[in-house]
C-alpha positions as CSV (number, residue, x, y, z in Angstrom):
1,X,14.1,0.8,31.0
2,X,17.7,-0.3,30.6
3,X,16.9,-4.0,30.7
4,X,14.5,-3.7,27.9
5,X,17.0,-1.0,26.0
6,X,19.6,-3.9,26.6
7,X,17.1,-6.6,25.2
8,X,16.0,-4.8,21.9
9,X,20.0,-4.2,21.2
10,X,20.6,-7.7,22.2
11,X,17.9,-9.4,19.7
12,X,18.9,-6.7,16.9
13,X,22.7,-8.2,16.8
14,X,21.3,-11.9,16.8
15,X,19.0,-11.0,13.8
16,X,21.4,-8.7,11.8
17,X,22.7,-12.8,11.2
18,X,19.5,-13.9,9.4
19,X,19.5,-12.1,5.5
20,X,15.9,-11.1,4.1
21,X,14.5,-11.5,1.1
22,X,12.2,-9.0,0.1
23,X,9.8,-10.1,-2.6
24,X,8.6,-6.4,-4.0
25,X,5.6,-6.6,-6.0
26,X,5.3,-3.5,-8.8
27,X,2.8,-1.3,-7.0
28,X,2.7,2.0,-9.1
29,X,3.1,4.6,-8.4
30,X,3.9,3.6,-4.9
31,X,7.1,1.4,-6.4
32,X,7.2,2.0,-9.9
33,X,10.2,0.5,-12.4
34,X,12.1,-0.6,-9.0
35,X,12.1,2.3,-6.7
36,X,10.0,4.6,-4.6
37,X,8.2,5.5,-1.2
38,X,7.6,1.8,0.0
39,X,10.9,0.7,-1.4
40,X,12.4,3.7,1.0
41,X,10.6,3.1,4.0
42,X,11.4,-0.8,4.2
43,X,14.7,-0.5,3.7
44,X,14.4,2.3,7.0
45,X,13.0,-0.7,8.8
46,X,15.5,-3.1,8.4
47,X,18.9,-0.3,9.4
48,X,16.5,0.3,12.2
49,X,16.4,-3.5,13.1
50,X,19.9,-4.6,12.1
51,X,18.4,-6.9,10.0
52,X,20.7,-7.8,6.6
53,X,17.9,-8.2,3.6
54,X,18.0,-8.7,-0.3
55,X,15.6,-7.3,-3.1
56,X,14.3,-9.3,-5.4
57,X,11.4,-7.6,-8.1
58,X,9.2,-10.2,-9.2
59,X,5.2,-10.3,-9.7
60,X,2.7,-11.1,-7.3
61,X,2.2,-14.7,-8.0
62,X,5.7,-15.5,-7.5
63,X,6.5,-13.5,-4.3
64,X,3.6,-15.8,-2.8
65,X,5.3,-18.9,-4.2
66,X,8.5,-17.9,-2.6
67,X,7.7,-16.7,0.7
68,X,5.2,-19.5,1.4
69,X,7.7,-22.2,0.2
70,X,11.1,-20.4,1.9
71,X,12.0,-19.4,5.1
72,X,13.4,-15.9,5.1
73,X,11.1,-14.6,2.4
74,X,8.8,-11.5,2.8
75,X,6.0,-10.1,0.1
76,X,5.9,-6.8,-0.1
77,X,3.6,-5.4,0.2
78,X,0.6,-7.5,0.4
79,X,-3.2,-7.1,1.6
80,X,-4.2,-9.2,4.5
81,X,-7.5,-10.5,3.9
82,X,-9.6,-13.3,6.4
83,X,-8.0,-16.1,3.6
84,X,-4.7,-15.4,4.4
85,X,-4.5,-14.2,7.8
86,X,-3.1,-17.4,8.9
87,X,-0.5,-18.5,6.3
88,X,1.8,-16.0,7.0
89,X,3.5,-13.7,9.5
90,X,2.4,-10.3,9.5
91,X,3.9,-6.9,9.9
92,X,2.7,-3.7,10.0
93,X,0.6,-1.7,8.7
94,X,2.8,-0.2,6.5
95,X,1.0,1.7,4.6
96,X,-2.5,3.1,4.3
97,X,-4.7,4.3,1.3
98,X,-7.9,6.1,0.9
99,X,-9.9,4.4,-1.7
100,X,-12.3,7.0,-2.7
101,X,-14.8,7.9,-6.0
102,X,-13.2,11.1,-8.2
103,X,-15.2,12.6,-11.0
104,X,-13.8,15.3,-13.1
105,X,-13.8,18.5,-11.8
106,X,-16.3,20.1,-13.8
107,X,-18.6,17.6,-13.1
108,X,-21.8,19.1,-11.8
109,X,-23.1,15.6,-10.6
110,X,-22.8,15.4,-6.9
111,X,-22.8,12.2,-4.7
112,X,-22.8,11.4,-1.0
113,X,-22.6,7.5,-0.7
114,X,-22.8,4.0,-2.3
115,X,-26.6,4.2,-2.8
116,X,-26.5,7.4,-5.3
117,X,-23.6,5.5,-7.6
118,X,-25.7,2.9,-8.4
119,X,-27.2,4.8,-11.5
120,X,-23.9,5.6,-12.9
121,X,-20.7,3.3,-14.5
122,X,-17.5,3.6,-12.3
123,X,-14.1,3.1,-13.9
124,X,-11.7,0.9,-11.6
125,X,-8.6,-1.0,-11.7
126,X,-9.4,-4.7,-13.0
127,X,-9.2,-6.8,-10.1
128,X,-8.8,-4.4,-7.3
129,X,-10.3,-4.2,-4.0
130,X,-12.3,-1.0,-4.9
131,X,-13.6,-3.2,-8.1
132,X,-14.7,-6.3,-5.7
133,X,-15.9,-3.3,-2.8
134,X,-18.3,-1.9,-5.5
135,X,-19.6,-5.2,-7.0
136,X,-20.4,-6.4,-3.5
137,X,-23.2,-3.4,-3.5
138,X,-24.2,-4.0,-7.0
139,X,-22.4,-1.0,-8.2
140,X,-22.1,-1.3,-12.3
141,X,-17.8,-1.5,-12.7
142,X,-16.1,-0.7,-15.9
143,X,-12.5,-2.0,-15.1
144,X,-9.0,-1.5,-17.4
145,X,-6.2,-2.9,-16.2
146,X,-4.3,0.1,-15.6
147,X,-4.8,3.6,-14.3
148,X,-3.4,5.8,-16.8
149,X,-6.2,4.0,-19.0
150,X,-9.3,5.0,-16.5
151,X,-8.1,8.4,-16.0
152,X,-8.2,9.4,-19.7
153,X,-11.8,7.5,-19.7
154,X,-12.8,9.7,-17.7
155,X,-11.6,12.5,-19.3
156,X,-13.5,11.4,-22.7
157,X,-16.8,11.0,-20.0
158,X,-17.1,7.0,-20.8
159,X,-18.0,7.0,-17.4
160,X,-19.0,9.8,-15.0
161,X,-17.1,8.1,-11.8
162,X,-13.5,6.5,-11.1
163,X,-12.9,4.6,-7.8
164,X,-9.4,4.5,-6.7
165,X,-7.0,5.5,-4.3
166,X,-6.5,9.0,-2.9
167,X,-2.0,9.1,-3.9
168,X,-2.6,7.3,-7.4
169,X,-5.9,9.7,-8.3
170,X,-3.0,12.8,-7.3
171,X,-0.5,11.4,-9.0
172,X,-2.2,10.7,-12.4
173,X,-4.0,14.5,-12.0
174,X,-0.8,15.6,-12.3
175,X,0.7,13.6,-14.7
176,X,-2.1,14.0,-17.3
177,X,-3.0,17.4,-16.4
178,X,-6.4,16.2,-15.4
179,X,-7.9,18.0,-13.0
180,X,-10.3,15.6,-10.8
181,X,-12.9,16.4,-8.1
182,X,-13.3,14.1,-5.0
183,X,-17.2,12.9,-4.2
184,X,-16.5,11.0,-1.1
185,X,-14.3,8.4,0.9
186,X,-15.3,4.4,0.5
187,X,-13.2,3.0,2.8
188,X,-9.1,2.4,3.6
189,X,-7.4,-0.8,2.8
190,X,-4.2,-1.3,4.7
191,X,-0.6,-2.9,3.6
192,X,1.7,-5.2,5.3
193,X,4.7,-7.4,5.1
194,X,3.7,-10.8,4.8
195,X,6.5,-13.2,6.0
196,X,6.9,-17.1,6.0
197,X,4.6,-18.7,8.6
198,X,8.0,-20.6,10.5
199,X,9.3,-16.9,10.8
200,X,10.5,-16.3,14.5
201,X,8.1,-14.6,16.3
202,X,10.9,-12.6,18.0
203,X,11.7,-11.0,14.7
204,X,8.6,-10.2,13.9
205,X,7.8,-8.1,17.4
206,X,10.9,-6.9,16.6
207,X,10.2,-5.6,13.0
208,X,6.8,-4.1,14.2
209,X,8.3,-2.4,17.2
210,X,10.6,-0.8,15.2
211,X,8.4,0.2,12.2
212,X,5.9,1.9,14.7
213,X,9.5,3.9,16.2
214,X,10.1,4.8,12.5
215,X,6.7,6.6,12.2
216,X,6.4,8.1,15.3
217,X,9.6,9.5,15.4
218,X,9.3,11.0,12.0
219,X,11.3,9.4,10.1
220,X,9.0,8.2,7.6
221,X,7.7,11.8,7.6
222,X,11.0,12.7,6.3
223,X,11.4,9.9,3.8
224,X,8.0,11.4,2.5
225,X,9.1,14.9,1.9
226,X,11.4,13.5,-1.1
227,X,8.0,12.1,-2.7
228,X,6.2,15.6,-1.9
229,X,6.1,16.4,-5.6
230,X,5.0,13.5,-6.5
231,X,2.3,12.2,-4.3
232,X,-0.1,13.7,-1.9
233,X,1.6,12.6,1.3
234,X,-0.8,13.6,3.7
235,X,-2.6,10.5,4.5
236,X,0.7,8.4,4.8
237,X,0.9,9.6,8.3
238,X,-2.6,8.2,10.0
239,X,-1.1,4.6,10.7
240,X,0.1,5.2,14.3
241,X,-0.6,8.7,15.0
């Protein structure tokens, strides 16, 4: 127990030499106008690890440019999907959403599954996975390109169904005074750092050691309870319970 103790103390000072850039991609409401939950619990990651690191807010496009092109570049966060699995170095998860179909919440219409949503219009975010998810079963998708937009949709019943995520469909009830009614889960999509492909591996077992100490121990729990009033917290926690 001591010798590995002594090792992850040992490889912490050796990385606390190497300086980060993190590549933070809007992510509303998660990171929203340069701050918020994800924004919190990286920067927990890297005290935990020792590791020195930069922010830089910039859009998705770019943050791929820059980490694929230069060493010491992470995008965060970022979906790993079977095209990218092998250009980059991967770490977490480090977060987790629910993507799930919401109605208003006196809508009498009740639905179980993919197969009764096929007679109806679903509002989703243009280009998202839920809007690629539901086309992939036929599912007719009316997609906006931001949140706030579907959500008042909705309200005007221009559609009888919004897929999105569990902590943005809470945080935009709130905000709007909306009150929504969940029909059913579809499925969770995960988040990671994605890190240059010549990144030491070291660092990266490392990072992921740590982030799984940082959740177990409560930490991130704790972090969360800041956010309490803002989002509903209570999936964050199923990563590594």
């Amino acid at each position: 127990m001591k010798i590995i103790i002594f090792i992850c103390i040992f490889m912490s000072v050796v990385f606390s030499k190497e300086s980060f850039t993190l590549n933070i991609i809007e992510y509303p409401p998660l990171i929203n106008k340069k701050e918020g939950i994800l924004v919190d619990i990286i920067e927990e990651l890297f005290k935990e690890s020792n590791i020195s690191y930069k922010i830089n807010f910039t859009s998705k496009l770019e943050s791929i440019k820059k980490t694929k092109k230069n060493l010491y570049n992470i995008i965060v966060p970022f979906q790993q999907l079977q095209e990218n699995k092998t250009k980059f170095k991967w770490v977490g998860p480090i977060f987790v959403y629910k993507k799930s179909i919401f109605s208003l919440n006196n809508n009498k219409v009740k639905i179980k599954n993919i197969e009764d949503l096929l007679k109806y219009d679903v509002l989703v975010k243009k280009n998202s996975t839920e809007e690629n998810y539901l086309n992939n079963f036929q599912v007719k998708t009316q997609a906006l390109n931001n949140q706030i937009q579907n959500i008042y949709k909705l309200k005007v019943n221009r559609a009888n169904f919004w897929a999105t995520d569990n902590i943005s469909a809470y945080y935009y009830s709130k905000k709007t005074k909306i009150k929504l009614k969940k029909q059913f889960t579809l499925f969770k999509d995960f988040r990671y750092l994605a890190f240059n492909i010549k990144t030491n591996d070291k660092i990266i077992k490392l990072l992921n050691k740590n982030l799984r100490t940082i959740y177990k121990n409560e930490r991130i729990k704790q972090i969360s309870l800041d956010y309490s009033h803002i989002y509903d917290i209570q999936n964050i926690f199923e990563i590594y319970e």
